[in-house]
N, C-alpha and C positions, 0 to 999 in steps of 0.2 A: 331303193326308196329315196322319193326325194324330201328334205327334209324343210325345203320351204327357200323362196328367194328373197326375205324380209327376216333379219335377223335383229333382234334387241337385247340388247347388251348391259348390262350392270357390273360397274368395273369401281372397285373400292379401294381408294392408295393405288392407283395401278394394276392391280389384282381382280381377274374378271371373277365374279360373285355368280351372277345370274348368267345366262343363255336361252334362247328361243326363238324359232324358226315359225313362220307362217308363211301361206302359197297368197293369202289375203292382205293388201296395203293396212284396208279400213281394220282389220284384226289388229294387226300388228301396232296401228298406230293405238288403238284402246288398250294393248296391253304396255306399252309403253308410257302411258300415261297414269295406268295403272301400278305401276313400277316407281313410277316416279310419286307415287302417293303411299306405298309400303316401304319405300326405300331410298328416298330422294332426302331423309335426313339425317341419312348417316355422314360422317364428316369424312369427308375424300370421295364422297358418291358423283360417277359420271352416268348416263344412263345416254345408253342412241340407238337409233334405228337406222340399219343402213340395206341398201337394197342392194343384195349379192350378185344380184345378174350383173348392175352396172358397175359398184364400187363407189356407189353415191351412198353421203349419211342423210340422210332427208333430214335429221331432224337429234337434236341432243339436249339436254338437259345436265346442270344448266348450262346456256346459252355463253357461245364466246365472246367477250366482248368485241 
């Protein structure tokens, strides 16, 4: 079973909290933004989407300077 090539991540102090996998970009990028609105206020909250096939983070929350 494959478990999806878009993985989003919620990672608290260093400490991964959340995990999930999607086979869909446009999925994944709604639940990550979704994540970032259940969870994005906790203090140490990192939140990304990174695309497994490549080893690209498309996209994190928040933003590095």
């Amino acid at each position: 079973m494959n478990a999806g090539r878009y993985l989003v991540t919620v990672t608290v102090d260093g400490q991964p909290m959340l995990r999930g996998w999607w086979q869909s970009e446009t999925t994944a990028r709604r639940k990550h933004a979704r994540w970032i609105g259940e969870h994005g206020d906790r203090p140490g909250a990192w939140i990304t989407l990174t695309d497994e096939e490549t080893g690209t983070v498309l996209t994190e929350w928040p933003e590095k300077p």
